[in-house]
N, CA, C and O of each residue as an XYZ file, in Angstrom:
288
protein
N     -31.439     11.826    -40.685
C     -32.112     13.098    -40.629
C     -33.549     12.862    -40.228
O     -34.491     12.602    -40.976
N     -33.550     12.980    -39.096
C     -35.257     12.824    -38.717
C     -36.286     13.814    -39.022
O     -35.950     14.959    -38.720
N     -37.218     13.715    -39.435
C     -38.425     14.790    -39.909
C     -38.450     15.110    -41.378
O     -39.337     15.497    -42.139
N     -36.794     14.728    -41.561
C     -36.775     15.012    -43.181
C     -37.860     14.444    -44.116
O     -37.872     13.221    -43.975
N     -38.779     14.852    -45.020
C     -39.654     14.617    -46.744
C     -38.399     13.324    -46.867
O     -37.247     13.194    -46.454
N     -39.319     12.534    -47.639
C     -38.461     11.580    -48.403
C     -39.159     11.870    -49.501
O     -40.357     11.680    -49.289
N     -38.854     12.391    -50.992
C     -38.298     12.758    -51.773
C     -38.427     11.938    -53.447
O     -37.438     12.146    -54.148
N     -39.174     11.349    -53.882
C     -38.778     10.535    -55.260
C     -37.800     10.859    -55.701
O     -37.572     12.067    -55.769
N     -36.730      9.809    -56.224
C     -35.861     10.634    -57.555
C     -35.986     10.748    -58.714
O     -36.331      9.704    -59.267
N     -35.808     11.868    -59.552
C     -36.438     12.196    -60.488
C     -35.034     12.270    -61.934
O     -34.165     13.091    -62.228
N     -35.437     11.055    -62.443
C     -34.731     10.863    -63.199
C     -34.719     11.284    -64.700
O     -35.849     11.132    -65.165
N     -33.623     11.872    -65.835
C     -34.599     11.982    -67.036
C     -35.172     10.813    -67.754
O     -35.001      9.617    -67.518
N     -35.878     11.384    -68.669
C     -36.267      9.848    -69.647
C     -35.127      9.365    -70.176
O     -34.885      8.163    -70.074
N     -34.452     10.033    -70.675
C     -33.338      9.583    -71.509
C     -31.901     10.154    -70.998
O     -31.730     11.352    -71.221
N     -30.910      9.504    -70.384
C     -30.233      9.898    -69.341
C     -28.771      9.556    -70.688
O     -28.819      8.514    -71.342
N     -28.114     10.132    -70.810
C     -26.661     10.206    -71.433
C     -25.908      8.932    -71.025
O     -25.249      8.679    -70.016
N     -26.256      8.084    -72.300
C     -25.407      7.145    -71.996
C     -23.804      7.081    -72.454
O     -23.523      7.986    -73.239
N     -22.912      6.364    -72.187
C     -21.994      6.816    -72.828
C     -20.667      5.936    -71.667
O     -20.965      6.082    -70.481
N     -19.628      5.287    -71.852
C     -18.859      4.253    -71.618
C     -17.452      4.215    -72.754
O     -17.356      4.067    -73.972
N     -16.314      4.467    -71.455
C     -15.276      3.773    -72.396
C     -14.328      2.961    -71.130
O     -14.406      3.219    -69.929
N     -13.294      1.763    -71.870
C     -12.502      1.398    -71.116
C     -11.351      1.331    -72.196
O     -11.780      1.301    -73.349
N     -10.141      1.305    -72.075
C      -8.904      0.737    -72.849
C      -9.249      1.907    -73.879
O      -9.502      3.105    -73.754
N      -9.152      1.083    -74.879
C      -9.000      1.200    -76.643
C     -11.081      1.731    -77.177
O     -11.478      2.140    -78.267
N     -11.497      1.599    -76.520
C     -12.989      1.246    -77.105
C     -14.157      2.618    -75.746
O     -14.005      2.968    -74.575
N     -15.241      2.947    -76.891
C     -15.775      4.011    -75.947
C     -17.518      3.642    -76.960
O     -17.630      3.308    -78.140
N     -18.466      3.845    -76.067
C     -19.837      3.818    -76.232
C     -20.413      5.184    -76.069
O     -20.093      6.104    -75.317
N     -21.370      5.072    -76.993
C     -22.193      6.495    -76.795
C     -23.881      6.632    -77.403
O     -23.973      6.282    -78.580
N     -24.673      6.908    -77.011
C     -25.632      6.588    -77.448
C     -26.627      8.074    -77.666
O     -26.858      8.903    -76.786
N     -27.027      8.104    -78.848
C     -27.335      9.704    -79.237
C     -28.820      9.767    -79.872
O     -29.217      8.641    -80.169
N     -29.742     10.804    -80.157
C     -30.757     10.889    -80.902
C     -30.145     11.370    -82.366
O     -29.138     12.079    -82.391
N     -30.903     10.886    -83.763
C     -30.883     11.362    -84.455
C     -32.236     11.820    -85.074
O     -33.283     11.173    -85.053
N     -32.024     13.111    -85.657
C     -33.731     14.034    -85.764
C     -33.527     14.021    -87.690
O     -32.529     14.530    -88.201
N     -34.198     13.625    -88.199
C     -34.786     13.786    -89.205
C     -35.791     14.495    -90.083
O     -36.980     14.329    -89.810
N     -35.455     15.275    -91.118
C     -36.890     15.456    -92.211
C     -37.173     14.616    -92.761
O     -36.198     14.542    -93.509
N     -37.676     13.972    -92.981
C     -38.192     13.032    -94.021
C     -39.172     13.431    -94.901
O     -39.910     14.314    -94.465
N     -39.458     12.910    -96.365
C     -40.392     13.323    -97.220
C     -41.867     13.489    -96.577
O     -42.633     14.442    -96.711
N     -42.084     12.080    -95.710
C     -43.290     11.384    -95.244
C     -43.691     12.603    -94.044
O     -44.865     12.629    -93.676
N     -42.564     13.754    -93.352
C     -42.858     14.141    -92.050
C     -41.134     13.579    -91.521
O     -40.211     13.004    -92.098
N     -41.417     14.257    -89.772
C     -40.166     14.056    -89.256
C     -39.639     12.778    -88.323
O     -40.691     12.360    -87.839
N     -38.777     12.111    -87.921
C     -38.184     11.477    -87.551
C     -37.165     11.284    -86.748
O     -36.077     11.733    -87.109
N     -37.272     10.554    -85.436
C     -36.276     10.542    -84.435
C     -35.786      9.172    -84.468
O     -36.553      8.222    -84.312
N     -34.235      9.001    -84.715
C     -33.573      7.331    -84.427
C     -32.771      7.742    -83.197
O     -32.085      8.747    -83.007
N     -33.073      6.572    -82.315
C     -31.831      6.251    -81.050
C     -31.257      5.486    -81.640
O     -31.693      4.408    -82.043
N     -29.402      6.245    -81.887
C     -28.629      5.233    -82.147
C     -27.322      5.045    -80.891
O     -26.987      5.814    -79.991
N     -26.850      3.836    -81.243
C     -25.491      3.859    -80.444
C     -24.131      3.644    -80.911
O     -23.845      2.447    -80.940
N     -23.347      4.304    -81.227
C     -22.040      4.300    -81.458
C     -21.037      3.569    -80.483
O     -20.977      3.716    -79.262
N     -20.136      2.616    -81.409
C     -19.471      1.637    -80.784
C     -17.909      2.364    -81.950
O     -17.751      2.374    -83.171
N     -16.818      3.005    -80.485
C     -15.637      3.273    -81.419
C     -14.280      2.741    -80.694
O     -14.257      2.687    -79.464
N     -13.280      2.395    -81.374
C     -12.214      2.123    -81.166
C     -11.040      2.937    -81.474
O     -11.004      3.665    -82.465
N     -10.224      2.843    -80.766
C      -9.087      4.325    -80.730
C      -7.863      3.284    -80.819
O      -7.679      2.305    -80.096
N      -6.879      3.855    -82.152
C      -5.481      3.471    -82.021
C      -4.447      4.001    -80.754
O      -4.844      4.573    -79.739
N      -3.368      3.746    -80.994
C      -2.513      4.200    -80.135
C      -2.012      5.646    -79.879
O      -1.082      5.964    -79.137
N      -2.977      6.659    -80.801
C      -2.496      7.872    -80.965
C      -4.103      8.294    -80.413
O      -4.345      9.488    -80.235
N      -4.876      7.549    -80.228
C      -6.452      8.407    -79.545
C      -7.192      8.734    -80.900
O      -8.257      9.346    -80.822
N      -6.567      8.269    -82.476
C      -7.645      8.602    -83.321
C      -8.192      7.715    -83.624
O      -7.475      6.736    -83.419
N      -9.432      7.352    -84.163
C     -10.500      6.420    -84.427
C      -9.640      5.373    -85.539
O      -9.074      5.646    -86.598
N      -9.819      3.981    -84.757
C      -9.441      3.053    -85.410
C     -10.717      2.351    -86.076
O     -10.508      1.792    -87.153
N     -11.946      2.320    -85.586
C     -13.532      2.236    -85.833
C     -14.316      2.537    -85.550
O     -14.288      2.915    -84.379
N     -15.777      2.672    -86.325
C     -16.776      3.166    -85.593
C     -17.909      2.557    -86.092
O     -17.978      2.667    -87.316
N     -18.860      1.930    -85.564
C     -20.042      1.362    -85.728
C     -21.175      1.791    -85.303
O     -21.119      2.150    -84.127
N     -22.760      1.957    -86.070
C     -23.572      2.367    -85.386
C     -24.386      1.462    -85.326
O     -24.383      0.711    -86.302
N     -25.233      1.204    -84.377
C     -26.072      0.401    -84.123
C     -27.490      1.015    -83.828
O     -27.728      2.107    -83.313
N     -28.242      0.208    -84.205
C     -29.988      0.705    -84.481
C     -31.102      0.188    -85.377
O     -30.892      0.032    -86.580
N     -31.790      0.031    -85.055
C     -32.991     -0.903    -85.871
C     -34.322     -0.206    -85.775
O     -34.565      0.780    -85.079
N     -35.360     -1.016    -86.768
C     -36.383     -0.701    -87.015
C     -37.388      0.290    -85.577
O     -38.012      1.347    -85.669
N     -37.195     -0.488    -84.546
C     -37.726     -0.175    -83.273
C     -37.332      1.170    -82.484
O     -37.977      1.715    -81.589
N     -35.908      1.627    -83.140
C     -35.542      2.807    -82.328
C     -36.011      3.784    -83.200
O     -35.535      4.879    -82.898
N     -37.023      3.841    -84.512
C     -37.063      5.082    -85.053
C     -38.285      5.136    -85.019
O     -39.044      4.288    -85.490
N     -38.656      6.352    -84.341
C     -40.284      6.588    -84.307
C     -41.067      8.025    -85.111
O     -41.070      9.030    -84.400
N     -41.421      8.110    -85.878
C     -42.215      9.255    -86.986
C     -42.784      9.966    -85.992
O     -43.424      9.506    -85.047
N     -42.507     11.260    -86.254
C     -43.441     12.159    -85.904
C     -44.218     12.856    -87.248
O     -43.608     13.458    -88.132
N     -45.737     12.642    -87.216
C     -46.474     12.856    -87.710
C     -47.398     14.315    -87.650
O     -48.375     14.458    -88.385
């Protein structure tokens, strides 16, 4: 396309993550908090596994000190 603007792409900050193959599916979510101290946001990620019928055989969350940030 000649003459065409080239354009940045404009991506969000936080884009929906989320993955499955087989038996097993990823997902990665905000969690919003009250807290006594004020409020609170954790990025966590969910790690689940599905039996042979599609219902949850496990589920794990994953997240640490670093993904939770206070809002003050």
């Amino acid at each position: 396309m000649s003459g065409a603007k080239r354009r940045p792409i404009r991506r969000p900050r936080w884009a929906a993550i989320r993955a499955s193959h087989g038996n097993a599916a990823a997902m990665a979510f905000d969690v919003r908090l009250n807290m006594p101290d004020g409020r609170a946001l954790i990025r966590v990620i969910d790690v689940m596994t599905f039996d042979d019928t599609g219902r949850f055989a496990s589920m794990r969350a994953y997240w640490g000190p670093s993904d939770m940030v206070y809002e003050r």
